[in-house]
C-alpha positions in Angstrom: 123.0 160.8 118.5 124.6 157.3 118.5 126.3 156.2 121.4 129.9 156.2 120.0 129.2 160.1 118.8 128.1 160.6 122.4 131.1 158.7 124.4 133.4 160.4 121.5 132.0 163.8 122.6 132.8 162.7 126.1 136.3 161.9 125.4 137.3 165.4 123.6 137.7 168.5 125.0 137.3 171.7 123.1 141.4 172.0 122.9 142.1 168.6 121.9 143.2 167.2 124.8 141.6 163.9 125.9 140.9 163.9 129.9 140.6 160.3 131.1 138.7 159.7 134.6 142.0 159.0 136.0 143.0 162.4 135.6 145.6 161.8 133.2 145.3 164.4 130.2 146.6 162.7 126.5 147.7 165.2 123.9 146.5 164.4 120.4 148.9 164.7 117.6 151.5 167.2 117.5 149.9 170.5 117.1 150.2 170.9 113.2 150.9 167.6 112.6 148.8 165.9 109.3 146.1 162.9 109.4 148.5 159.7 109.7 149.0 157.8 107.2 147.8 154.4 108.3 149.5 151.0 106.9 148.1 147.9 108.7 150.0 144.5 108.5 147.9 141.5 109.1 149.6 138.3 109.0 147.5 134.8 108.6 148.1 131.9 111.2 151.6 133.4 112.8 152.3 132.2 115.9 152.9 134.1 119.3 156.8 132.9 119.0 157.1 133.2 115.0 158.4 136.7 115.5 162.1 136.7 116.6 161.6 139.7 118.8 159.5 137.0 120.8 162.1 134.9 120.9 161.3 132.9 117.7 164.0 131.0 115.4 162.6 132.4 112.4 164.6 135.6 111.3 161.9 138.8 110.7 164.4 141.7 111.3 162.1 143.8 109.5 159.0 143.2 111.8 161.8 143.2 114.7 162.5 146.9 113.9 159.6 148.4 113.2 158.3 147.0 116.4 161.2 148.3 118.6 160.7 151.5 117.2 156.9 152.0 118.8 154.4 150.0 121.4 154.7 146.2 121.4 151.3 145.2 122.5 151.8 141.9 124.7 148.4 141.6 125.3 146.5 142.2 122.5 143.5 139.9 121.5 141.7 138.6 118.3 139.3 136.0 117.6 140.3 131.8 117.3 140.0 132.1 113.5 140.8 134.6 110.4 137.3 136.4 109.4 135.7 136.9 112.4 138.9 138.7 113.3 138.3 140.8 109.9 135.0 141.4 110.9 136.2 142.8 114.1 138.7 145.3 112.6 136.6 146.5 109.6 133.7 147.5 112.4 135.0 148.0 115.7 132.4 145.1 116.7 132.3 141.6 118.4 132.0 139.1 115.5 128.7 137.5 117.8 127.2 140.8 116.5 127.4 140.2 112.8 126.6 136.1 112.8 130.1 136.0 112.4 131.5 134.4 115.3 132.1 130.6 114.5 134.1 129.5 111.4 134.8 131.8 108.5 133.5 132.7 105.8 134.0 129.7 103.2 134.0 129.9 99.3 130.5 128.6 99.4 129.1 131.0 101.8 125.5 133.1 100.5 126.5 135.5 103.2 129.7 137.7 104.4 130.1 140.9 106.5 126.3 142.3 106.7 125.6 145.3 104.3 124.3 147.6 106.9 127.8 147.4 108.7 129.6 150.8 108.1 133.5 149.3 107.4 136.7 151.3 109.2 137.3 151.6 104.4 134.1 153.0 104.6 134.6 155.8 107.5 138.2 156.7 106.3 137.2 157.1 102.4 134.2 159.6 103.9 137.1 161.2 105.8 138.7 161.6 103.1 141.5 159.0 102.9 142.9 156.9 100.0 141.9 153.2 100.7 143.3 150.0 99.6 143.3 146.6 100.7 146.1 144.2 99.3 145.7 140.5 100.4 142.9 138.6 101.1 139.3 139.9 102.2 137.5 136.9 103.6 134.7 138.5 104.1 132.1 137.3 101.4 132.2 137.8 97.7 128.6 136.0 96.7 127.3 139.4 95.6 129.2 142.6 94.3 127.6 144.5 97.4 130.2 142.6 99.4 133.3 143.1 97.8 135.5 145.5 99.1 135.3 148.6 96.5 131.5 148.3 97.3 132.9 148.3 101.4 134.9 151.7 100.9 138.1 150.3 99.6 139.4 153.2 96.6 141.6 149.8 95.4 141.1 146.3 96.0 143.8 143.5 95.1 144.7 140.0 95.9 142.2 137.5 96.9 138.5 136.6 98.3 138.9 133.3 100.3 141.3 131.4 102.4 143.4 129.2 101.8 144.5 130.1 98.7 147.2 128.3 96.4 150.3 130.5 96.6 151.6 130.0 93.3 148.3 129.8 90.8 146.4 131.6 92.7 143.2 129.0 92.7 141.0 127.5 95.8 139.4 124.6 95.1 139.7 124.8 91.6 138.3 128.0 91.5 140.2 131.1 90.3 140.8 134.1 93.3 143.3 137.1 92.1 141.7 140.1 91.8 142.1 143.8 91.0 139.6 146.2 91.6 137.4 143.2 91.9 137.6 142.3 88.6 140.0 138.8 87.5 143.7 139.8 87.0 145.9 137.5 85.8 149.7 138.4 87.9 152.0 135.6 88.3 154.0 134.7 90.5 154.0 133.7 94.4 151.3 135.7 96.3 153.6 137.2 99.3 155.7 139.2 96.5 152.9 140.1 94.8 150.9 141.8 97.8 154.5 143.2 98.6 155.1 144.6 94.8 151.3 146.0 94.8 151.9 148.1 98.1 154.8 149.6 97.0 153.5 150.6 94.0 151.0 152.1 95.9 152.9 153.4 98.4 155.5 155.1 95.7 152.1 156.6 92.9 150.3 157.8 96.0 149.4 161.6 96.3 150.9 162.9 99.0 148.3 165.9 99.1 145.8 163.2 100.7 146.3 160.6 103.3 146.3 156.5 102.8 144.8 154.2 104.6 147.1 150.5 103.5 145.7 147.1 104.5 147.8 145.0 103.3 146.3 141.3 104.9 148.8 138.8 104.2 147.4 134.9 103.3 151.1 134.0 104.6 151.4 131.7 106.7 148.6 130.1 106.1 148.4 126.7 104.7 148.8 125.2 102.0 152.1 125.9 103.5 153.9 126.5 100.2 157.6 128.4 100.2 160.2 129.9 97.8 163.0 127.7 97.1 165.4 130.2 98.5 163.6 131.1 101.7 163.6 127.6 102.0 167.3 126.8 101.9 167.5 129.2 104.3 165.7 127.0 106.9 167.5 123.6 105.8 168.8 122.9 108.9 165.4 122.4 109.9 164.8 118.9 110.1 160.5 118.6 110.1 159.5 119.6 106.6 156.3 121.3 107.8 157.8 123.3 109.9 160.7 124.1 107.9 158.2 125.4 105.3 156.2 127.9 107.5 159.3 129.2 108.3 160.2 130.4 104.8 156.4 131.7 104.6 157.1 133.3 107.7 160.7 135.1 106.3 158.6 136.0 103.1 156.0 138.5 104.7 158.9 139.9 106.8 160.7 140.5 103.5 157.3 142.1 102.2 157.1 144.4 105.1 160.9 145.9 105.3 159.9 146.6 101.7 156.4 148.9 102.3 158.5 150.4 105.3 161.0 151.3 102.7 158.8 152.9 100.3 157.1 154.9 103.3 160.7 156.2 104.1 161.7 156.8 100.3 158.8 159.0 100.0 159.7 160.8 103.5 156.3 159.7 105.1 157.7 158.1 108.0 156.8 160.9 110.5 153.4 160.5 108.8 152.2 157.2 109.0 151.1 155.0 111.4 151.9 151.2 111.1 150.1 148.6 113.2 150.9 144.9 112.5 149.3 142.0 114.2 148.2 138.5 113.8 144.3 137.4 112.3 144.5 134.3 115.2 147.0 132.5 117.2 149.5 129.7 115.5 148.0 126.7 114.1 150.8 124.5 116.3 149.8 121.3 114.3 150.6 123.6 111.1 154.2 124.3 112.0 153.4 127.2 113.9 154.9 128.0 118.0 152.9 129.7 120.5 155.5 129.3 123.1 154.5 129.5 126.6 150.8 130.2 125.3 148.6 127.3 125.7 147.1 125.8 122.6 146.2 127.5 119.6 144.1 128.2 116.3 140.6 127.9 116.7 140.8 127.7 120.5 140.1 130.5 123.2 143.2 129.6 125.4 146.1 132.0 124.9 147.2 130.5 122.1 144.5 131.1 120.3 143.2 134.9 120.8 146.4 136.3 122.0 148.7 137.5 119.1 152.2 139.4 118.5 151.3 142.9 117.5 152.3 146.7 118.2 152.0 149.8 117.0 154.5 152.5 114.9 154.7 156.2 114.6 158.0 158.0 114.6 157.4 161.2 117.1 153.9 160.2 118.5 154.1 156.4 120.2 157.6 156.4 122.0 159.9 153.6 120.9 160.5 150.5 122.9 157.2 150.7 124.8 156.2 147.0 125.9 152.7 147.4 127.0 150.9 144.8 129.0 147.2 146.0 129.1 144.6 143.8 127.6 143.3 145.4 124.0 141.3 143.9 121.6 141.3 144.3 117.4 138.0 145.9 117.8 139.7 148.8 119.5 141.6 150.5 116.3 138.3 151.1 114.6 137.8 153.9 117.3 140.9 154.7 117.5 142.1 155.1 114.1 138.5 156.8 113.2 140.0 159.9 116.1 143.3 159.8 114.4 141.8 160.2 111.3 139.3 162.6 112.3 136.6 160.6 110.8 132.8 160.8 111.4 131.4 159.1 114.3 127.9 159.0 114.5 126.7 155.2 112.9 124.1 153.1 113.0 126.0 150.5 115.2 128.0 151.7 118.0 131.1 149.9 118.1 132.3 147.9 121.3 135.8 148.8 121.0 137.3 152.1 122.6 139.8 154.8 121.7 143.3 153.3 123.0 145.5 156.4 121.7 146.0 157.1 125.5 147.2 153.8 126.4 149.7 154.1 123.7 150.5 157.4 124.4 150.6 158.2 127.8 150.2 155.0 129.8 147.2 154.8 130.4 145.3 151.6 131.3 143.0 149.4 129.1 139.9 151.4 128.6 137.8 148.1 128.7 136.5 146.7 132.2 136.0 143.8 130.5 137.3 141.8 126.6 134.8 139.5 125.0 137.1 137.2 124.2 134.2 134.8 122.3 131.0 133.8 122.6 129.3 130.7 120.8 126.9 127.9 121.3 129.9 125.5 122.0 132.4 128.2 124.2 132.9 131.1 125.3 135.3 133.4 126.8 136.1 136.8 128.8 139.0 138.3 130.4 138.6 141.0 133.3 141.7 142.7 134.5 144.2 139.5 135.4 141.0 137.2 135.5 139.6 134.9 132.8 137.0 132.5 132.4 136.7 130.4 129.6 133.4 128.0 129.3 133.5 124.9 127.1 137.3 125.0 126.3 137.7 122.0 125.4 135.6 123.0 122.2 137.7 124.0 119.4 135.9 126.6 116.7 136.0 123.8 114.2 136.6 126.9 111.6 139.3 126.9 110.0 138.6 126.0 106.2 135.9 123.1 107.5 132.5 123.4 107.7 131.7 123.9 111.3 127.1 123.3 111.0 126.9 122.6 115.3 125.5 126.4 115.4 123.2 125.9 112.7 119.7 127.0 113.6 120.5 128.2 116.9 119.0 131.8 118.6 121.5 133.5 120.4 125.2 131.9 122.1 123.4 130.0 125.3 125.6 127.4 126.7 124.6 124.5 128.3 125.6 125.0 131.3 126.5 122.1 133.2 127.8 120.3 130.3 129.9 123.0 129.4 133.4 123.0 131.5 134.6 126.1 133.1 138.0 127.2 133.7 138.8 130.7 135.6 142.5 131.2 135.3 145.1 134.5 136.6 147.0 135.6 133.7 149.1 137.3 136.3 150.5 134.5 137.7 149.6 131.6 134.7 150.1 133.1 131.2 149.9 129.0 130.1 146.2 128.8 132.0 147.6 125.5 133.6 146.1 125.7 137.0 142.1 125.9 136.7 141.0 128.2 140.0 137.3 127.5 139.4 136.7 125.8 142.4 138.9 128.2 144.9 137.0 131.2 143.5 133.6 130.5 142.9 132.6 134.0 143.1 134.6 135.3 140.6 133.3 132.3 138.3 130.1 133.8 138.9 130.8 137.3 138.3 132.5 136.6 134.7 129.8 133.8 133.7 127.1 136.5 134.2 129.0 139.1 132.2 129.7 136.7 129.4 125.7 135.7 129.2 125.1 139.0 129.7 127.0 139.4 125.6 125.6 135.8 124.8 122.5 137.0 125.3 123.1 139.9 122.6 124.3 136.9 120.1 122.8 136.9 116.6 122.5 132.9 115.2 125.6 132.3 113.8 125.9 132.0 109.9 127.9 129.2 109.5 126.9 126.5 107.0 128.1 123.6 105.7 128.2 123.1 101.5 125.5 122.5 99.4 125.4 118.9 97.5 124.6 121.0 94.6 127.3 123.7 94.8 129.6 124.1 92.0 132.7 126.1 91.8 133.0 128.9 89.6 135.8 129.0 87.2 136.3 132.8 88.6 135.4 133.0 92.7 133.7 136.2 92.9 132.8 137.3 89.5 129.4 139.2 88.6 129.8 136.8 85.2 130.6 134.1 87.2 128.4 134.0 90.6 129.2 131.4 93.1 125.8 130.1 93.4 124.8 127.4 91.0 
């Protein structure tokens, strides 16, 4: 039996009840109650403060009130960039696990999200859920086996790679709109189109069966590319960059009052769970804010890892819940796999851990310890208020660059004395301004064993810079059209 069956056998009592070591008990669902529907909203690049529920100038009164009507998790965590995060959701694992944990996965990339990973598609499809992913899979297309209909996804649409031009659909030349994994030619500007794909989805679905809805927006991600009248609605905005991301910005909270709608016109709403949340923090040279949060993209500060997200569902999660403990994205594989009743017992156990109670009866974090990161440049880990971050001053170079530092490298070991190490309390310094290294040396040591303890575990990371020889493929992604010369 693999260790998630076992700790998931731990967890559940014979009546359903969940009985934590706290002695608090957690209901399940409502006695009666169906499989949720599940409808996850992943947004590219947004910034901590690019929600106006966190105070931002840009106007999402869609996100606003689906998050004031559930949990708004103000301390949730993801990786510095956008596919390692993906790689985190689709397995309930720490990117370092997969080769996955520097850059992304880049057009050019002979490798994505290894085969002998079982995706969160893959469990729910086996449960018997409806899958569909709608936006962009960053995750590796170089061989069919790694597209997502071969990764448990019923219906795949959208696009492959980052990055992507919003209006003709291309990256670097190369053509990336897909349906079903095969080339589909939809016009128009790639925020609507995701949005006009999910509803249709939403509104054809059986209701006999549940859906599992992934909708990853590329929005805002550059090229930062708007509609002319989500611009003018941002005018008064005098830096054109940011003026820009904020239209992109209004445009997926446009998208998302629309699938909320279709949920409701179908009378689902009691039945469906939505979770929305960030890939990475704001890019703040990218016309993104991260407010008090220091730095951003591609860093492990706050600014970088620590994201606007919460989670939806009329009757079960009450509404107007701020909760404050730390959670992680690879937490809603185990989560949502309960929820769904899914099979547990897999190859790889997962590192993230059922948070239902925390959502539902106020329970505290599960984890004892977040990996927050772990490379051969940085690293990262938060315990309780505590966190140590080694070789900060190291961005993930990620992004769309090639980052080839890693190249060749066994395992995440750090260098020790050349690497700079920070220990900050989040209680008391949410901006990580005041560095407590040296007034708490033990601590330092505690966390810097734990983290090499995961560094350790490391598989080289994949990351690779572009062949001389590569050529882009007229179609990214097509079995008639592979993306190796």
């Amino acid at each position: 039996m693999s260790l998630f069956a076992m700790r998931s056998l731990c967890l559940l009592s014979a009546c359903g009840l969940l009985a934590l070591s706290c002695g608090v008990t957690v209901p399940c669902p409502a006695a009666g109650a169906q499989r949720p529907n599940i409808v996850f909203f992943l947004a590219d690049d947004l910034g901590h403060t690019d929600v106006s529920y966190h105070g931002g100038e840009i106007k999402t009164p869609n996100i606003d009130r689906l998050a004031a009507a559930g949990a708004k998790l103000e301390a949730f965590y993801v990786q510095p960039v956008c596919s390692p995060t993906r790689a985190a959701l689709m397995t309930g694992r720490y990117p370092m696990r997969h080769g996955l944990q520097v850059g992304v996965v880049r057009p050019w990339a002979s490798y994505g999200l290894p085969l002998d990973e079982r995706t969160l598609a893959q469990a729910l499809q086996q449960a018997g859920y409806v899958t569909a992913i709608c936006g962009k899979w960053h995750l590796g297309h170089f061989t069919p086996e790694h597209l997502p209909t071969r990764r448990g996804f019923t219906h795949q649409y959208g696009h492959y790679n980052g990055a992507l031009d919003y209006f003709d659909h291309t990256r670097d030349g190369g053509f990336d709109w897909h349906r079903d994994d095969r080339v589909s030619r939809d016009e128009g500007y790639s925020t609507v189109l995701l949005g006009n794909e999910s509803v249709r989805l939403v509104a054809q679905h059986d209701i006999s069966k549940p859906l599992f809805l992934y909708i990853p927006f590329n929005a805002p991600h550059t090229p930062l590319q708007a509609l002319p009248e989500h611009l003018k609605l941002y005018a008064h905005i005098e830096k054109q960059q940011r003026r820009t991301y904020c239209a992109m910005v209004h445009a997926v909270d446009e998208q998302v009052g629309r699938v909320v709608a279709a949920i409701e016109q179908r009378g689902l709403t009691g039945k469906t769970l939505f979770i929305f949340s960030s890939d990475n923090g704001g890019p703040i040279g990218q016309g993104a804010t991260n407010g008090r949060l220091r730095a951003g993209k591609g860093t492990l500060y706050e600014g970088g890892v620590r994201v606007s997200a919460f989670a939806t569902w009329a009757g079960q999660i009450k509404a107007g819940l701020a909760i404050h403990e730390p959670l992680h994205m690879v937490d809603w594989f185990p989560t949502l796999l309960r929820l769904a009743g899914a099979a547990t017992a897999q190859k790889h156990a997962p590192d993230g851990m059922d948070i239902w109670p925390v959502l539902t009866a106020g329970a505290k974090s599960p984890h004892d310890l977040i990996l927050l990161n772990t490379t051969p440049n940085n690293g990262a880990v938060r315990m309780g208020d505590w966190k140590l971050v080694v070789g900060g001053n190291r961005a993930d170079e990620g992004g769309e660059s090639p980052t080839a530092k890693a190249k060749g490298k066994k395992g995440n070991q750090l260098s020790g004395e050349s690497a700079r190490v920070e220990l900050f309390n989040l209680a008391d310094d949410m901006s990580e301004q005041h560095n407590l290294a040296e007034k708490h040396p033990e601590k330092v040591k505690e966390l810097r064993a734990r983290h090499d303890a995961f560094a350790k575990q490391a598989v080289p990371p994949k990351s690779a810079p572009k062949a001389p020889d590569f050529k882009v493929p007229k179609i990214w992604g097509e079995p008639d059209a592979p993306v190796k010369p």
